[in-house]
Backbone and ligand atoms as CSV (ligand in chain L), in Angstrom:
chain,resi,resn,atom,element,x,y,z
A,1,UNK,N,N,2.793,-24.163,-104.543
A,1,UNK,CA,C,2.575,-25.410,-105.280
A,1,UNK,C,C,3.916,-26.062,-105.606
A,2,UNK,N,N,4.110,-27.375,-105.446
A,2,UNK,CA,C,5.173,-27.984,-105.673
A,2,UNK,C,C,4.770,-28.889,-106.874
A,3,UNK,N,N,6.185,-29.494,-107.575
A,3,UNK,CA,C,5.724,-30.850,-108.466
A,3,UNK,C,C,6.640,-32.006,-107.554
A,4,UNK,N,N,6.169,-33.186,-107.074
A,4,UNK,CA,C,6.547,-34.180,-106.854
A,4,UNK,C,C,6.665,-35.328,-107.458
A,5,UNK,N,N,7.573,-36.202,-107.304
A,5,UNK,CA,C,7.912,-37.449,-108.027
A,5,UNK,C,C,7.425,-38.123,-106.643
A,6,UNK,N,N,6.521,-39.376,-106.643
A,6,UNK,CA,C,6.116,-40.325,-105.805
A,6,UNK,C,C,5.372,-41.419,-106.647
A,7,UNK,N,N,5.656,-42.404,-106.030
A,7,UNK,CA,C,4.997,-44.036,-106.051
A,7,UNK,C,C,3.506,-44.066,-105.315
A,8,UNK,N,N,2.937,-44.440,-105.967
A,8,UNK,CA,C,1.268,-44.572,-105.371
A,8,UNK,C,C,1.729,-45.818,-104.465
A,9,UNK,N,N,1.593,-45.989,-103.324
A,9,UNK,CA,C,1.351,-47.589,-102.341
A,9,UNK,C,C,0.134,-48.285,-102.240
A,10,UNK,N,N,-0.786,-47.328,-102.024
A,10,UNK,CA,C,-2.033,-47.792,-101.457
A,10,UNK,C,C,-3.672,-47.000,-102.242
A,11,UNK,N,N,-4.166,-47.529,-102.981
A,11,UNK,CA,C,-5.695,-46.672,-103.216
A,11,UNK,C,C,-6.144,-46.753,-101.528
A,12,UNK,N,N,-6.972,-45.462,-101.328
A,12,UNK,CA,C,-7.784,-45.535,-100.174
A,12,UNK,C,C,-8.989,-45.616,-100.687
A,13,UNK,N,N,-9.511,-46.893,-99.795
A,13,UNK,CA,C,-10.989,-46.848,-100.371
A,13,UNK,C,C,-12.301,-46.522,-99.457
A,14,UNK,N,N,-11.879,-46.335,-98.207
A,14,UNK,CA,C,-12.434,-45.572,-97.063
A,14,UNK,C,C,-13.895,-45.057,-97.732
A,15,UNK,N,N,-13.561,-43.763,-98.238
A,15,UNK,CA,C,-14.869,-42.863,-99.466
A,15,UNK,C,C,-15.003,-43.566,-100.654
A,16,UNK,N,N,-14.174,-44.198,-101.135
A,16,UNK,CA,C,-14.922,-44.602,-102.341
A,16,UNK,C,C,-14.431,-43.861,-103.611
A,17,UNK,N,N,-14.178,-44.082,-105.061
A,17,UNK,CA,C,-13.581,-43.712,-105.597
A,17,UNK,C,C,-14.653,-42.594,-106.610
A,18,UNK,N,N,-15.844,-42.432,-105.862
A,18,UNK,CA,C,-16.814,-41.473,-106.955
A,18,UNK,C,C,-18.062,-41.055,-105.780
A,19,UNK,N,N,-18.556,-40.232,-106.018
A,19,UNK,CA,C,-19.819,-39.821,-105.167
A,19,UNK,C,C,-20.799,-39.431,-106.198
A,20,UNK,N,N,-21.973,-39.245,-105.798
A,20,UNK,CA,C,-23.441,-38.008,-106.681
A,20,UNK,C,C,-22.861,-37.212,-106.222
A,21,UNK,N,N,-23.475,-36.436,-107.308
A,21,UNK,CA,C,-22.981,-34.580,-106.665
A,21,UNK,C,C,-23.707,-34.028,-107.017
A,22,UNK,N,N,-24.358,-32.629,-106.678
A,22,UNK,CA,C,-25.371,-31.856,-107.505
A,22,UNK,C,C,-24.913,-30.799,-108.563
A,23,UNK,N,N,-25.501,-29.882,-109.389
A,23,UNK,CA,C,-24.806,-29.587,-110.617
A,23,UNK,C,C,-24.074,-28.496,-109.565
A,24,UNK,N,N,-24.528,-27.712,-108.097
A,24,UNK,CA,C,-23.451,-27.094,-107.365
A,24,UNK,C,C,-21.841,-27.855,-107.269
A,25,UNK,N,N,-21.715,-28.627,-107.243
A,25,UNK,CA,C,-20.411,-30.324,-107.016
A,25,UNK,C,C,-20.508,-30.735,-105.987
A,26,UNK,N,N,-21.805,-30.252,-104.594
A,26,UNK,CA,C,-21.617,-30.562,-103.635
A,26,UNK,C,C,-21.855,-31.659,-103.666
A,27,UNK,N,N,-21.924,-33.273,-102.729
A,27,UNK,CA,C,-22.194,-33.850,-102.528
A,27,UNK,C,C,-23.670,-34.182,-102.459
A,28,UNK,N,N,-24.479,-35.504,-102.716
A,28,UNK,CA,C,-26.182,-35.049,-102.576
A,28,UNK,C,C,-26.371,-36.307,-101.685
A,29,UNK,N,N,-26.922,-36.056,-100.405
A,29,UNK,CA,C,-27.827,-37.497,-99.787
A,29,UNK,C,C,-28.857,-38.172,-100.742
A,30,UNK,N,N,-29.148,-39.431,-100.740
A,30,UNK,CA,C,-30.755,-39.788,-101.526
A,30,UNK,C,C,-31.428,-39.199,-99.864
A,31,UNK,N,N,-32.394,-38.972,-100.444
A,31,UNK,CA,C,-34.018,-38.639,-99.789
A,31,UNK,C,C,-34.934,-38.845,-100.519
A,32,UNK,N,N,-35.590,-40.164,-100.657
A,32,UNK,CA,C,-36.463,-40.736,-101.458
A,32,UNK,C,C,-37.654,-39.717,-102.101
A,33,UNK,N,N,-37.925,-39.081,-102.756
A,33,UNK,CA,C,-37.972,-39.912,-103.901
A,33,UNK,C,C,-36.753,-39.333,-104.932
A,34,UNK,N,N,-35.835,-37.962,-104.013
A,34,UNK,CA,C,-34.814,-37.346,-104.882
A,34,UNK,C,C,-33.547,-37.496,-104.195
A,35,UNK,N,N,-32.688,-36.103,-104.298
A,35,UNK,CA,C,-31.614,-35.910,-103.506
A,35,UNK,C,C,-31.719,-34.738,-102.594
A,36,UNK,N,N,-30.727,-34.805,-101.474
A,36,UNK,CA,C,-30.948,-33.588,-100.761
A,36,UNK,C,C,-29.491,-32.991,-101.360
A,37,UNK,N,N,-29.362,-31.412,-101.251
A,37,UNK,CA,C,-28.121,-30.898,-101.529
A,37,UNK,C,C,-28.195,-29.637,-100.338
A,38,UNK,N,N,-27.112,-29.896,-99.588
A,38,UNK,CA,C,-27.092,-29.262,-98.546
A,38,UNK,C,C,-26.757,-27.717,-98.680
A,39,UNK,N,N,-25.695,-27.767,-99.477
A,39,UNK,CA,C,-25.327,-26.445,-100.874
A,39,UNK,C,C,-26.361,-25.328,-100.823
A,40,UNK,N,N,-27.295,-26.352,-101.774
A,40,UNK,CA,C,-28.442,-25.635,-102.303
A,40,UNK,C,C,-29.181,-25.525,-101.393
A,41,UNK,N,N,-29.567,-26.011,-100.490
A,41,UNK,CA,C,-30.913,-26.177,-99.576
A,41,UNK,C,C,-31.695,-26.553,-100.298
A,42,UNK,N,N,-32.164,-27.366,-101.193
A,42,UNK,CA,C,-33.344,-28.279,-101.332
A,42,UNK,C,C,-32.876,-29.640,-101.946
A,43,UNK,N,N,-34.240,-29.950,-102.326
A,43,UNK,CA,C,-34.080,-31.182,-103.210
A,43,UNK,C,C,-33.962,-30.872,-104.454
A,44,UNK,N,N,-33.048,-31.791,-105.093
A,44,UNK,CA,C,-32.588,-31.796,-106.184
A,44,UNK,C,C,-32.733,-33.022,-107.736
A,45,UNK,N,N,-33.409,-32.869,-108.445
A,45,UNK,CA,C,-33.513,-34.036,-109.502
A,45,UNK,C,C,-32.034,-34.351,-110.106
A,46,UNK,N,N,-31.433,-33.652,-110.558
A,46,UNK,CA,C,-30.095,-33.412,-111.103
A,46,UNK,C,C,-29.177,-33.404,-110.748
A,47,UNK,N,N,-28.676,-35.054,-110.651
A,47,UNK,CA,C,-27.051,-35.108,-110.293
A,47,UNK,C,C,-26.313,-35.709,-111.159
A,48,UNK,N,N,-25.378,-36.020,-110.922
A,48,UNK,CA,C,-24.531,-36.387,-111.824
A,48,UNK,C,C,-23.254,-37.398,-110.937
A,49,UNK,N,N,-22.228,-38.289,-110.808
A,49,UNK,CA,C,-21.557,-38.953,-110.638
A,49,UNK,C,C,-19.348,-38.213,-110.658
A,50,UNK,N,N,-19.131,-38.197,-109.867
A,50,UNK,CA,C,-17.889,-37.222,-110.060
A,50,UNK,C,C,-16.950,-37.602,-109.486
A,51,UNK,N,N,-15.728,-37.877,-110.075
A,51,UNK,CA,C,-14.757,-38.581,-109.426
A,51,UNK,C,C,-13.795,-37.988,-107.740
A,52,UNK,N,N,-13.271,-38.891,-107.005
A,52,UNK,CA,C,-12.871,-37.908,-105.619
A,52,UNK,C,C,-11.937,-39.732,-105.374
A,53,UNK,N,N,-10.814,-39.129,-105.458
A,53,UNK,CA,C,-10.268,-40.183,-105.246
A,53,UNK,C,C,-8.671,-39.588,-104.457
A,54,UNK,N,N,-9.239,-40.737,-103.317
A,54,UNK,CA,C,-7.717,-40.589,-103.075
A,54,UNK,C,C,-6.903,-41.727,-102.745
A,55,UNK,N,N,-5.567,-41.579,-102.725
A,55,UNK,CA,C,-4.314,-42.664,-102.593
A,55,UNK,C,C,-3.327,-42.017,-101.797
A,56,UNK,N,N,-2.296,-42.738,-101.218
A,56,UNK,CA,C,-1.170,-43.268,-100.835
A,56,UNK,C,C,0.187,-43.139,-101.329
A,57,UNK,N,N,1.139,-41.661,-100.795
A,57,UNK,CA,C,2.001,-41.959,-101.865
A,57,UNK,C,C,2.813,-41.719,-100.917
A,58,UNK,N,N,4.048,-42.308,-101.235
A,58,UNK,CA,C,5.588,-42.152,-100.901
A,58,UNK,C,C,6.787,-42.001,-101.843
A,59,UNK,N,N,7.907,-41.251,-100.666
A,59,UNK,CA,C,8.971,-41.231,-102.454
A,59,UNK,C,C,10.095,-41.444,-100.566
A,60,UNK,N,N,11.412,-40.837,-101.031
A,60,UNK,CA,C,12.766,-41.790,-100.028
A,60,UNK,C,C,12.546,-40.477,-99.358
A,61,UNK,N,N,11.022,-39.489,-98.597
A,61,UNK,CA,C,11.509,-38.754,-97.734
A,61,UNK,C,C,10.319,-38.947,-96.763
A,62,UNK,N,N,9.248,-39.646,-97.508
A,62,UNK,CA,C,8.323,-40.000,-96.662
A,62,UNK,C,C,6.965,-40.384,-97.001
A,63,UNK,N,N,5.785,-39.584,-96.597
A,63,UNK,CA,C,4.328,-39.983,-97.410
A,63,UNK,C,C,3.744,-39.388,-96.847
A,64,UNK,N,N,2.429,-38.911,-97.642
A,64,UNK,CA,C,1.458,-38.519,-98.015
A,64,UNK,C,C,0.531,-39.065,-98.475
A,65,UNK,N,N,-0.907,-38.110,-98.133
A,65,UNK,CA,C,-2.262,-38.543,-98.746
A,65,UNK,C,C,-2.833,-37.658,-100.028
A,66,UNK,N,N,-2.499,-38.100,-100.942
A,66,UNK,CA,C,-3.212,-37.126,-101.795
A,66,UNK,C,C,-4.747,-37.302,-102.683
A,67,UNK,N,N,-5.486,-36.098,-102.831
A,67,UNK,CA,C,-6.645,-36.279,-103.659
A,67,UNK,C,C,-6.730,-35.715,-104.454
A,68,UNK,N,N,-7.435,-36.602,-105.671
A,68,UNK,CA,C,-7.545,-36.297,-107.070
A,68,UNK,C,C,-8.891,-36.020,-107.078
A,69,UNK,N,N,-9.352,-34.875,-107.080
A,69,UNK,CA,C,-10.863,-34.226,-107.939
A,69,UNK,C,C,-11.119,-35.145,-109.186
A,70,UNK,N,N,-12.527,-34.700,-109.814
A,70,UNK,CA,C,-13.184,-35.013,-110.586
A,70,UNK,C,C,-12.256,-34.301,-111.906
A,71,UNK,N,N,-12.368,-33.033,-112.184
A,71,UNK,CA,C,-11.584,-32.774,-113.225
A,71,UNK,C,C,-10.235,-33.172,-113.489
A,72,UNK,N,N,-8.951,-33.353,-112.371
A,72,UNK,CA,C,-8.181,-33.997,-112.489
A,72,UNK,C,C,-7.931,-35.144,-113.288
A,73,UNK,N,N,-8.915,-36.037,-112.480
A,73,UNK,CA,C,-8.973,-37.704,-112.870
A,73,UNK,C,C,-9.780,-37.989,-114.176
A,74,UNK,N,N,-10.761,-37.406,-114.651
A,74,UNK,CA,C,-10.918,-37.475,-115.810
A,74,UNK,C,C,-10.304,-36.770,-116.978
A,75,UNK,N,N,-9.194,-35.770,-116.532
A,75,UNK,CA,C,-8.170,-35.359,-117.887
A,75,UNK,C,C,-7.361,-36.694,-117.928
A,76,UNK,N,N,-7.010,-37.295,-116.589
A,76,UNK,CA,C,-5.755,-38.656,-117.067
A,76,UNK,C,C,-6.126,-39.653,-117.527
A,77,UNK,N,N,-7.615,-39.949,-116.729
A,77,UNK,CA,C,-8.463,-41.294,-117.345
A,77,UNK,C,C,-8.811,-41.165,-119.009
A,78,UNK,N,N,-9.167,-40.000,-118.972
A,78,UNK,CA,C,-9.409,-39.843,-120.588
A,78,UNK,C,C,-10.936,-39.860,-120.356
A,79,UNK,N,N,-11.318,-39.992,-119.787
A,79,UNK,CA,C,-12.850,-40.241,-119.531
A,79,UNK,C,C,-13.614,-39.494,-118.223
A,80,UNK,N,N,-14.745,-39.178,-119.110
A,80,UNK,CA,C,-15.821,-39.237,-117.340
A,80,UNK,C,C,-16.176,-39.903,-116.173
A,81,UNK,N,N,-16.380,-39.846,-114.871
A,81,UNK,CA,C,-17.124,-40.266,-113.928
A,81,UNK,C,C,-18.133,-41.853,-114.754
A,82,UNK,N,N,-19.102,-40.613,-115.080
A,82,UNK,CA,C,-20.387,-41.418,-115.506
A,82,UNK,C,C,-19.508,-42.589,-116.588
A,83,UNK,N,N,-18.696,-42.564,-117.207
A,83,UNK,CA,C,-18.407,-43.662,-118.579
A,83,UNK,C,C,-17.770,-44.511,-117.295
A,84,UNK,N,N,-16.529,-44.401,-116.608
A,84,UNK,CA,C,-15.785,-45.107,-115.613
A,84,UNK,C,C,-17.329,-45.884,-115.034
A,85,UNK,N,N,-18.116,-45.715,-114.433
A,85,UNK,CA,C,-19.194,-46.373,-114.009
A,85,UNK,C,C,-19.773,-47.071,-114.894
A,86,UNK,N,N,-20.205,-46.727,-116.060
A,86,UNK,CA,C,-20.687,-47.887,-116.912
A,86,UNK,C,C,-20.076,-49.107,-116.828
A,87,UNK,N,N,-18.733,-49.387,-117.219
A,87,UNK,CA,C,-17.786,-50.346,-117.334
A,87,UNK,C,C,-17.908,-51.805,-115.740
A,88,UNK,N,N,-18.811,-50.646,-114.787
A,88,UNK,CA,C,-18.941,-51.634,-113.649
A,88,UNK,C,C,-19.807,-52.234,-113.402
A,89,UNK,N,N,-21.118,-51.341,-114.261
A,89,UNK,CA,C,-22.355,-52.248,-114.089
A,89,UNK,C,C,-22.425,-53.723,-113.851
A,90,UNK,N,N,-21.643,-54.390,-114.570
A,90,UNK,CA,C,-22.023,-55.571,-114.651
A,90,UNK,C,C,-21.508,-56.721,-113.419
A,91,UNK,N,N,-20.603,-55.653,-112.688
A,91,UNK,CA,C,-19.477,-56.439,-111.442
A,91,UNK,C,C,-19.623,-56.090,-110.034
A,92,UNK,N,N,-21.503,-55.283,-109.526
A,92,UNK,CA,C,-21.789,-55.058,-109.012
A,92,UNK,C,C,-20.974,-53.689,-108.579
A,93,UNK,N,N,-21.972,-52.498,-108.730
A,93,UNK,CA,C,-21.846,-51.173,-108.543
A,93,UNK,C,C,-21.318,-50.880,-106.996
A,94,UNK,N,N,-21.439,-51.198,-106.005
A,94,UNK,CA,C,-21.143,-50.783,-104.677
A,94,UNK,C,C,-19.492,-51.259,-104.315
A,95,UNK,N,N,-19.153,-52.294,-105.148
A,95,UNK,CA,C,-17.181,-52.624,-104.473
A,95,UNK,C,C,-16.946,-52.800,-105.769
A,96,UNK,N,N,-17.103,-52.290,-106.838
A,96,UNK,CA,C,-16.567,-51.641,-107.980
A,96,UNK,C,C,-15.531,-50.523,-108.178
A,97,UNK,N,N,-13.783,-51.206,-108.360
A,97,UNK,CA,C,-12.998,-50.292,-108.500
A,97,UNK,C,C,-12.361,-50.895,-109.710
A,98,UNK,N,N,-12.249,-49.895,-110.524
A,98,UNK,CA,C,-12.009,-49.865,-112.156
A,98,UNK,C,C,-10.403,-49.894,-111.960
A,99,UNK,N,N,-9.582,-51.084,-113.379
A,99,UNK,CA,C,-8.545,-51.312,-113.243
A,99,UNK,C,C,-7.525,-49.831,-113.556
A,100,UNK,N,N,-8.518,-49.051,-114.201
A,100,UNK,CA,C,-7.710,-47.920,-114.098
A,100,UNK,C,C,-6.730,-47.771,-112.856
A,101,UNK,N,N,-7.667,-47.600,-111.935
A,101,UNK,CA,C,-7.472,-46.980,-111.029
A,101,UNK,C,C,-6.521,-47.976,-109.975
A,102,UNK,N,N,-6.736,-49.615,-110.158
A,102,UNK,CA,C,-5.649,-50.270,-109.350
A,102,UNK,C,C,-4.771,-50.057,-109.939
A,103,UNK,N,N,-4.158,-50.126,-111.166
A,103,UNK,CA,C,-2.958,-50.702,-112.173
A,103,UNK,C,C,-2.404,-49.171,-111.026
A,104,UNK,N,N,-2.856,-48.101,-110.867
A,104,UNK,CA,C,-1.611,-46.839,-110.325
A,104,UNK,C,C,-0.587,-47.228,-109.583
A,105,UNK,N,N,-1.287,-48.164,-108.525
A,105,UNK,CA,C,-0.678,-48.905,-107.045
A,105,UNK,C,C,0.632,-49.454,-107.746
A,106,UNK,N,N,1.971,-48.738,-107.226
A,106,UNK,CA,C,2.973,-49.524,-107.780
A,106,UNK,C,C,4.120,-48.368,-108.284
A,107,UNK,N,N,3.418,-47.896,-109.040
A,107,UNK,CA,C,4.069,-46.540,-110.266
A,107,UNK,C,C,4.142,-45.816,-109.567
A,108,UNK,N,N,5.379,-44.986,-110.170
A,108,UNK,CA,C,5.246,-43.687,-110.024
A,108,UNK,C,C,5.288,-42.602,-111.029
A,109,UNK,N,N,4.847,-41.625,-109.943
A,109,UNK,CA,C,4.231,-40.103,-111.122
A,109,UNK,C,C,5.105,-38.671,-110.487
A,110,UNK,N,N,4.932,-37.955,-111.585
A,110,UNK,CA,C,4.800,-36.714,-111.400
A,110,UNK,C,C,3.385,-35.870,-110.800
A,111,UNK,N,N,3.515,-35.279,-109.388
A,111,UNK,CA,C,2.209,-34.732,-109.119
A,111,UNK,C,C,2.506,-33.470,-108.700
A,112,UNK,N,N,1.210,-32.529,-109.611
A,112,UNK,CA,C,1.399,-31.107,-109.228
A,112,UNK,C,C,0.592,-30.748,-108.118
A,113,UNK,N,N,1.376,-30.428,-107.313
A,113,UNK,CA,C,0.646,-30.641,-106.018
A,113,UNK,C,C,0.282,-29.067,-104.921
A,114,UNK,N,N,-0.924,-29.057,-104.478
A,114,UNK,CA,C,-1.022,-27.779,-103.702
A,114,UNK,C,C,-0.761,-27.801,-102.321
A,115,UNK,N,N,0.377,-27.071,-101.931
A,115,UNK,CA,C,0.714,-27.025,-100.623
A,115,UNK,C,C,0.162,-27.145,-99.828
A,116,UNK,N,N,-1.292,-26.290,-99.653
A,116,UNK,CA,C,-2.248,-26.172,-98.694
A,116,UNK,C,C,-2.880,-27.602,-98.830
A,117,UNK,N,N,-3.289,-27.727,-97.073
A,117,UNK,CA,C,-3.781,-29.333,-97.014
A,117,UNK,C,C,-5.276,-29.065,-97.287
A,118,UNK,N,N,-5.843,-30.256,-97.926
A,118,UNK,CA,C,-7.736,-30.314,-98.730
A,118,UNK,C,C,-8.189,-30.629,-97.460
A,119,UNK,N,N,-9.550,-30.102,-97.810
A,119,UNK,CA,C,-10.527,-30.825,-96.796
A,119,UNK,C,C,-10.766,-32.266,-97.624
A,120,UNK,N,N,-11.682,-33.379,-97.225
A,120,UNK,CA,C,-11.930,-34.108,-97.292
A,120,UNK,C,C,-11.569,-35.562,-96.861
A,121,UNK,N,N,-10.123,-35.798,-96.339
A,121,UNK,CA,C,-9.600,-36.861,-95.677
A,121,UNK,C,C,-10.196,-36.330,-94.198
A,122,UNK,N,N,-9.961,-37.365,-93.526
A,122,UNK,CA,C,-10.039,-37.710,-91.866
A,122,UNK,C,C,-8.762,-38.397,-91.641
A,123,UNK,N,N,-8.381,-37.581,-90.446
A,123,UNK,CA,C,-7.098,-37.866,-89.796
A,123,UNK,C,C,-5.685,-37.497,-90.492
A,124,UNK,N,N,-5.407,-37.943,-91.518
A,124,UNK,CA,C,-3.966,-37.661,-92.217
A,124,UNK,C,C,-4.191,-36.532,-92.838
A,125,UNK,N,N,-3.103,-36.063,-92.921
A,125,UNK,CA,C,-3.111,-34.576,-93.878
A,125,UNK,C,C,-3.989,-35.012,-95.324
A,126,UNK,N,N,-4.217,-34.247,-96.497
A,126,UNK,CA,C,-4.217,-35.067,-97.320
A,126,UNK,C,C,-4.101,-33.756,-98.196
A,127,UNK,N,N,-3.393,-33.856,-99.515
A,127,UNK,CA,C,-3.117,-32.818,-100.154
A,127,UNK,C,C,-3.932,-33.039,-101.678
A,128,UNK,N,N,-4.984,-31.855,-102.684
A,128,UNK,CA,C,-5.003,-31.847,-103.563
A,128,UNK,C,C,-4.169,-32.165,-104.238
A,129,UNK,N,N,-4.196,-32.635,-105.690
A,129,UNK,CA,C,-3.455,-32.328,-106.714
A,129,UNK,C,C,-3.887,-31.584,-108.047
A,130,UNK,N,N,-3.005,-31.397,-108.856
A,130,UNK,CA,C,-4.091,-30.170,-109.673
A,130,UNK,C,C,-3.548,-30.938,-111.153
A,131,UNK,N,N,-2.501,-31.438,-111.521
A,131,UNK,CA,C,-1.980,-32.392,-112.056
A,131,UNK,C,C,-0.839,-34.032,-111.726
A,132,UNK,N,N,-1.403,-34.940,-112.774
A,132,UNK,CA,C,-0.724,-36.201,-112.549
A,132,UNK,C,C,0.372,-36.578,-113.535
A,133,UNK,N,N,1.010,-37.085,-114.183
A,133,UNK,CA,C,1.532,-37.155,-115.080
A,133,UNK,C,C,2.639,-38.623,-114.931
A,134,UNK,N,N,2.430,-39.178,-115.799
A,134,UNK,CA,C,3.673,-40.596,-116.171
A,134,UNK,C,C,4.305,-40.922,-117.437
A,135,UNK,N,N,4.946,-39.518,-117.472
A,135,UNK,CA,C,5.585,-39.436,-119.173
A,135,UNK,C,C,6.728,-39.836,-118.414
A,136,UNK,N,N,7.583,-40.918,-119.434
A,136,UNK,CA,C,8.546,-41.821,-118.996
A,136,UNK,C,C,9.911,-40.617,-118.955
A,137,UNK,N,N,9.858,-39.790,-120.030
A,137,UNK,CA,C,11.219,-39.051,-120.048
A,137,UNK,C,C,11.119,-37.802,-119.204
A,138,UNK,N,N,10.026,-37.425,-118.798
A,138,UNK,CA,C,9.872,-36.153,-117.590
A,138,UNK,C,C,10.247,-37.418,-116.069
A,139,UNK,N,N,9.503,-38.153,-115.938
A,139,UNK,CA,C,10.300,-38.552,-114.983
A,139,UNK,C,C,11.491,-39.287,-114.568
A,140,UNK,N,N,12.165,-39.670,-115.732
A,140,UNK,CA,C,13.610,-39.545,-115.645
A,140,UNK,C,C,14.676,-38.316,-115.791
A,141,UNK,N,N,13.616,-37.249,-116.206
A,141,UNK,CA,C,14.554,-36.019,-116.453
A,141,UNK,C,C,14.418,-35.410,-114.284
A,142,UNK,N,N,13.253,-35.700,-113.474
A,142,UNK,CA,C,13.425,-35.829,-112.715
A,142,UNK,C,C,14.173,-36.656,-111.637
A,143,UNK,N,N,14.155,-37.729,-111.817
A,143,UNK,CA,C,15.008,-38.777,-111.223
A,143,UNK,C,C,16.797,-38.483,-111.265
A,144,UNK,N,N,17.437,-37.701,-113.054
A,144,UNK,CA,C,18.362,-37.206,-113.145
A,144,UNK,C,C,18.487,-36.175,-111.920
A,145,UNK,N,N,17.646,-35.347,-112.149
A,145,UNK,CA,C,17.701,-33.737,-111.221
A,145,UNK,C,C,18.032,-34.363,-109.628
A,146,UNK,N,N,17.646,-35.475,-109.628
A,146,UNK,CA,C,17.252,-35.964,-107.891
A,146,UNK,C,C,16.835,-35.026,-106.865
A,147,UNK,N,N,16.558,-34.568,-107.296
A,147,UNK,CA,C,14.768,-33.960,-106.275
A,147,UNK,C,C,13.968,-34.796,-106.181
A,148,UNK,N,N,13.215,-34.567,-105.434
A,148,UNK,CA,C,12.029,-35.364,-104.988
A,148,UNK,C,C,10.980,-33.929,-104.712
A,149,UNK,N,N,11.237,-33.507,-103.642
A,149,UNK,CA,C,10.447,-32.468,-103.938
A,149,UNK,C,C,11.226,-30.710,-104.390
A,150,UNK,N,N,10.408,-30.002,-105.174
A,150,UNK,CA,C,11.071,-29.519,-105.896
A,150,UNK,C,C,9.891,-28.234,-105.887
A,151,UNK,N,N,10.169,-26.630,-105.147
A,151,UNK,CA,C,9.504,-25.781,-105.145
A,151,UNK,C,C,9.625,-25.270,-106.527
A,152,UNK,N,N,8.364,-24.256,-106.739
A,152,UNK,CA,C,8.291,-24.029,-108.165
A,152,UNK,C,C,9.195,-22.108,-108.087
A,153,UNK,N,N,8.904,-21.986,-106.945
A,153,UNK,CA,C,9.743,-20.142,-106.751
A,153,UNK,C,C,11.279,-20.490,-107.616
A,154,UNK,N,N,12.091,-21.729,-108.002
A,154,UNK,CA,C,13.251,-22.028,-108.341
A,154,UNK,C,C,13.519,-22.017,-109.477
A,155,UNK,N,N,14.155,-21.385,-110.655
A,155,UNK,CA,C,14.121,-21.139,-111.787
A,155,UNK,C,C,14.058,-22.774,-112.672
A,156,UNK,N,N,14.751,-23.128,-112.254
A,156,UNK,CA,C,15.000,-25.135,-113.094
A,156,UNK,C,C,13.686,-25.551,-112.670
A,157,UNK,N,N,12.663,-25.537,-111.876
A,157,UNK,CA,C,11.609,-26.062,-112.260
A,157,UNK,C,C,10.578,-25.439,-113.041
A,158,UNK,N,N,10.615,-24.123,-113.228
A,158,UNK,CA,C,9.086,-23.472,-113.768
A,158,UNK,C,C,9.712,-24.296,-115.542
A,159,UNK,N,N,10.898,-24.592,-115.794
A,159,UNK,CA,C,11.666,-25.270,-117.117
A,159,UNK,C,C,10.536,-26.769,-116.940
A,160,UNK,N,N,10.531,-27.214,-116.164
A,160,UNK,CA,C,9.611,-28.822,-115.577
A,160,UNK,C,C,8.867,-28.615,-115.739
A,161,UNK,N,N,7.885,-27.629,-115.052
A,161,UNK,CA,C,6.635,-26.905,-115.247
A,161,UNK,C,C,5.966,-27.099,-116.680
A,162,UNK,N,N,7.116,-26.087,-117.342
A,162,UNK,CA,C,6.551,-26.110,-118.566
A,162,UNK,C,C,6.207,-27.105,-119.176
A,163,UNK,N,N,7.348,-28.146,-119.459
A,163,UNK,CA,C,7.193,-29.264,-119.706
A,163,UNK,C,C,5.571,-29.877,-119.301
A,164,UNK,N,N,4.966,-30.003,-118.260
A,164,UNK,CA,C,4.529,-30.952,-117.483
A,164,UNK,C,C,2.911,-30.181,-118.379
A,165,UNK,N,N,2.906,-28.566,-118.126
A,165,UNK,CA,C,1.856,-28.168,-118.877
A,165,UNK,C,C,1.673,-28.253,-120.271
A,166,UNK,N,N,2.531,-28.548,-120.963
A,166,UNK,CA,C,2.677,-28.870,-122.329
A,166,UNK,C,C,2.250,-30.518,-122.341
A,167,UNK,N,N,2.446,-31.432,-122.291
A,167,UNK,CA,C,2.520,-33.044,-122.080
A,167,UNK,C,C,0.351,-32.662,-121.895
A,168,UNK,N,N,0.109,-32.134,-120.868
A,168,UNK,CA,C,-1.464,-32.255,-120.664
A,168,UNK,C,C,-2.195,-30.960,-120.838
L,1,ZN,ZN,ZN,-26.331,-28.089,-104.850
């Protein structure tokens, strides 16, 4: 696991910034009059809405695709799936993307990031993250260090680390 400093460029909106899921987290088809959950093998009454988002990032060595899970994105949002969706009802639910989630495009963050590449993109690598973070003085205490990327086996970062687990 590494922590990276990168600039979001681009939301991908390809998938979409939320899916149903069943209380397994798999994904659920509708199949009228319920859901199917492939997981489970049946139909399912009980889903729920769960965030899966991914973006676009670069820093001065190159870029990446990274994705933010449901638990992720609702420790930074401060909020749930289901509340983030309320807020859209009214601006038509299907090309509904919450300013949360544009205002990122631009900034940059601290991301704790897992080496191993996720399933869920097509075509580009695309890497989990397990934390986000935009505390102004961790990432200038990075920007000082000038790393960009920065293994955690190195004694001066598990010091970042800490930091970064303390802040969330
Ligand atoms: Zn299931």
């Amino acid at each position: 696991m590494s922590i990276i400093m990168a600039t979001v460029d681009q939301y991908v909106t390809d998938d979409g910034w939320w899916f149903l899921s069943c209380i397994c987290h798999e994904q659920v088809v509708p199949d009228s009059p319920a859901y199917y959950c492939e997981r489970c093998n049946k139909h399912v009454l009980m889903i729920t809405p769960r965030f899966r988002i991914t973006f676009h990032v670069t820093d001065n060595t190159g870029s990446a695709t990274f994705l933010m899970h449901d638990s992720v994105a609702a420790e930074f949002f401060g909020i749930p799936c289901s509340k983030m969706l309320e807020f859209g009802e009214n601006v038509g639910m299907s090309s509904y993307v919450p300013d949360e989630l544009l205002n990122m495009v631009g900034k940059c963050y601290l991301f704790k990031v897992f080496s191993k590449v996720g399933a869920g993109c097509d075509g580009e690598k695309c890497y989990p993250i397990s934390k986000i973070n935009d505390d102004e003085e961790l990432l200038g205490r990075f920007k000082r260090h000038n790393s960009v990327v920065i293994k955690l086996d190195t004694p001066s970062v598990s010091k970042y680390m800490s930091i970064l687990e303390k802040l969330h």
